[in-house]
C-alpha positions in Angstrom: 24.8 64.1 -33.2 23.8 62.2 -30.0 21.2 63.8 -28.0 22.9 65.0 -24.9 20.6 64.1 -22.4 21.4 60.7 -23.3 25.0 61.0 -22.5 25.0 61.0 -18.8 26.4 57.6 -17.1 23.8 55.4 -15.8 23.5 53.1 -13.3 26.7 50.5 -12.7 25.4 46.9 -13.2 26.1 44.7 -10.0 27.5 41.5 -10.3 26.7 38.4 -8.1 29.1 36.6 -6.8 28.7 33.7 -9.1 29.5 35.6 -11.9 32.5 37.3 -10.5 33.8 34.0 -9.5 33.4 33.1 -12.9 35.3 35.6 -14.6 38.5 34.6 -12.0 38.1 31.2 -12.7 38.1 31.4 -16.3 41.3 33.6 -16.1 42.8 31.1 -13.6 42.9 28.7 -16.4 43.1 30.1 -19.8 46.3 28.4 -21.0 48.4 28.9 -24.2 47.4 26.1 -26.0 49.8 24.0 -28.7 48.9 20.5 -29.3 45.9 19.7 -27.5 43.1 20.9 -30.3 39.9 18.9 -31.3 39.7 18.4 -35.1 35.6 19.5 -34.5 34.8 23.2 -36.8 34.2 26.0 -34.1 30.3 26.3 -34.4 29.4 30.0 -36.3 26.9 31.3 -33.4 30.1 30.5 -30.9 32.9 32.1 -33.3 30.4 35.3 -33.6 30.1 35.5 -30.0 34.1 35.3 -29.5 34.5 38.1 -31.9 32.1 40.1 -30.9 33.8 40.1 -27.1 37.3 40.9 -28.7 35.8 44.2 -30.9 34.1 44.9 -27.4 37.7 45.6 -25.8 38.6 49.4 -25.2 40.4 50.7 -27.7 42.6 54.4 -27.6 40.0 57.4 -28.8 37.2 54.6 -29.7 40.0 54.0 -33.0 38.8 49.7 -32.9 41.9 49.9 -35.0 41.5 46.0 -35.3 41.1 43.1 -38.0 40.4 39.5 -37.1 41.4 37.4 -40.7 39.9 34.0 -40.0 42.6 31.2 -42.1 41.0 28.1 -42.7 42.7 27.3 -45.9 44.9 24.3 -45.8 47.5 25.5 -48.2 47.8 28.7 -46.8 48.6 27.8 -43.6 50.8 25.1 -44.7 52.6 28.4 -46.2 52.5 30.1 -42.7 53.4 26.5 -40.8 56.5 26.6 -43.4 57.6 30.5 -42.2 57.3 29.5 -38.4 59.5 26.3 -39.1 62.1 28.6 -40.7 62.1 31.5 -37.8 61.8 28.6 -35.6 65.4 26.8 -36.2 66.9 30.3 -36.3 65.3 31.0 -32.9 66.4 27.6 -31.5 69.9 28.5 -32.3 69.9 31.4 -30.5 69.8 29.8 -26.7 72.7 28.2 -25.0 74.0 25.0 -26.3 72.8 23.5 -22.9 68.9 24.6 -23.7 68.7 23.6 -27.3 67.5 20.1 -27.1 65.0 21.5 -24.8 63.7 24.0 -26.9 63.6 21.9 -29.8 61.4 19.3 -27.6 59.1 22.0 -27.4 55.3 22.0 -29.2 54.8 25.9 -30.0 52.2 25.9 -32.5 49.4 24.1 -33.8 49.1 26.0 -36.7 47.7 22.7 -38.9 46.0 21.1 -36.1 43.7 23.9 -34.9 40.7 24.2 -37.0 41.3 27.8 -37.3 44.0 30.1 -37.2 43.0 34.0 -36.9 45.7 36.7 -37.7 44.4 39.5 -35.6 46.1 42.8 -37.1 46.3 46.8 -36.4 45.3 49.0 -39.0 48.0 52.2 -37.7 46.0 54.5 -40.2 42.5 54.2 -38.4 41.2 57.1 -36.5 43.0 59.4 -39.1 46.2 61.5 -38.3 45.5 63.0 -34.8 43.6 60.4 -32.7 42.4 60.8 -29.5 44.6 59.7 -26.6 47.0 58.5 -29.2 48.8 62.1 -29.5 51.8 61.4 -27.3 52.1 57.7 -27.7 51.5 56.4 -30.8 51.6 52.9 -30.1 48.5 53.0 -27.9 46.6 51.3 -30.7 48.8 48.5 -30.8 48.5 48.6 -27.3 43.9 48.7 -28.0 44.6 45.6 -29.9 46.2 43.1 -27.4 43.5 44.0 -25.6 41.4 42.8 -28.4 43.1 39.5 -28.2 43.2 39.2 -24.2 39.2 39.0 -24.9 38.9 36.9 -27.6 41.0 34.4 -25.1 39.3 34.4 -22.4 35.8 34.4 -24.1 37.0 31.1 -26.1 38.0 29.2 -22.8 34.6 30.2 -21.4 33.2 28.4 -24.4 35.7 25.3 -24.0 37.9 27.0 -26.8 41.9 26.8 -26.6 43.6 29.5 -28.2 47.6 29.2 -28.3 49.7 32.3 -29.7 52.0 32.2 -32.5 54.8 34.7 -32.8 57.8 33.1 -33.7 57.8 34.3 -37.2 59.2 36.9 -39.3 56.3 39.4 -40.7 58.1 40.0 -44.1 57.3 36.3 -44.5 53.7 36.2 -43.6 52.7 39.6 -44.8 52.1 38.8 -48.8 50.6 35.5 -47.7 47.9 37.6 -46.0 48.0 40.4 -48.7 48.4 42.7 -45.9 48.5 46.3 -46.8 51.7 48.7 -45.7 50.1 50.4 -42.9 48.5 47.1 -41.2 50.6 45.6 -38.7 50.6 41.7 -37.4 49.2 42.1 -33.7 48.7 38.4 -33.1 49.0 34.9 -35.2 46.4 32.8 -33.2 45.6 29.0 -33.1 42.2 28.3 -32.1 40.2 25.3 -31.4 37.9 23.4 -29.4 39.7 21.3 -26.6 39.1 18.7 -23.7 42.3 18.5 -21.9 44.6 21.4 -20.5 47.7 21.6 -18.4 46.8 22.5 -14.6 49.4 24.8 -15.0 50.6 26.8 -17.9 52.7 24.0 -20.1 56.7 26.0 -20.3 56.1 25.9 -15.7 55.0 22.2 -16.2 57.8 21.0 -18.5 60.3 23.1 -16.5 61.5 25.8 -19.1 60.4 28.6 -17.0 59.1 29.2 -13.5 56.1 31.5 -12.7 56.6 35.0 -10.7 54.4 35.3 -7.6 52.7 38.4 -7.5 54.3 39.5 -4.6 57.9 39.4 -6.1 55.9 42.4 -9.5 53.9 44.2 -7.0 56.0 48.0 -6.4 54.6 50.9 -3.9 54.6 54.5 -6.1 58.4 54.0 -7.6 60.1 51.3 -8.9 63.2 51.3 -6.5 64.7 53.5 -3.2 
């Protein structure tokens, strides 16, 4: 058991102003990244360091309910690359006629061309059957693991790292390819790989399929209408 008189919260580190800058500025441009990976292996010291920032997120009742399966296997994700391609016409189909050739003009994966792909999943059974903070909501641990992801995002563009987001797939198909168990859920299908070049802006506002909200227009005072 931990010794209580080392439980009491100690002193709040201080950030400089540097470093607070930097954590804006590499928020300000992560981007969603498709087509624009490096062939170049992510170096092992750099991948552990990524990792080890997304199992740092919070996660409900301390559960870490998350698994990061690194995919490096050419076949395998030719397999996956095959399942998005099939999701991916049925998706197209489902906009208006008028935004079709759009969407099919669209890069949305770079499932072959990243030199990784990581399947980051949630295991719903970890933590046991009552888990703290988790009683009344049981999705809060899906909820622990996007913020898993969100770190392992932004720690790979602060280590020149692109990361794009794959979901345009239907589980059933990828599930035996991963030999996933029953009560392990796909969180996130990512690309990742280093890059040189980005979009200023994320790419769907720069080719014009969708605007970006200001923050004005999301911000509400104590309800959400009169």
């Amino acid at each position: 058991m931990p010794d209580p008189s080392n439980c009491a919260p100690q002193s709040a580190r201080v950030f400089s102003a540097e470093e607070k800058q930097a954590i804006y500025d590499v928020i300000a441009h992560r981007r969603d990244v498709r087509n624009e990976f490096l062939p170049d292996p992510i170096e092992p010291d750099c991948l552990q360091r990524i990792l080890a920032a997304a199992h740092a997120a919070p996660s409900v009742g301390l559960s870490q309910p998350w698994n990061f399966i690194l995919i490096r296997d050419t076949a395998r994700r030719a397999q996956i690359k095959a399942a998005f391609e099939k999701a991916n016409t049925e998706a197209q189909a489902m906009f208006p006629p008028q935004k079709r050739s759009a969407y099919g003009a669209l890069k949305l994966e770079g499932i072959e061309k990243a030199p990784l792909n990581i399947c980051v999943t949630c295991d719903r059974s970890r933590g046991g059957d009552v888990v703290l903070g988790r009683t009344h909501n049981q999705d809060m641990d899906l909820y622990s693991t996007v913020c898993a992801v969100q770190n392992l995002w932004l720690a790979a563009r602060a280590e020149g790292i692109g990361v794009g987001w794959v979901s345009i797939f239907d589980e059933a198909d990828i599930r035996p390819l991963l030999r996933l168990p029953d009560h392990v859920a796909i969180v996130a299908y990512l690309c990742v790989g280093y890059v040189d070049r980005l979009f200023e802006r994320p790419e769907l506002a720069a080719r014009g399929w969708a605007s970006e909200d200001a923050l004005a227009d999301v911000v509400l005072e104590e309800v959400w209408g009169p």
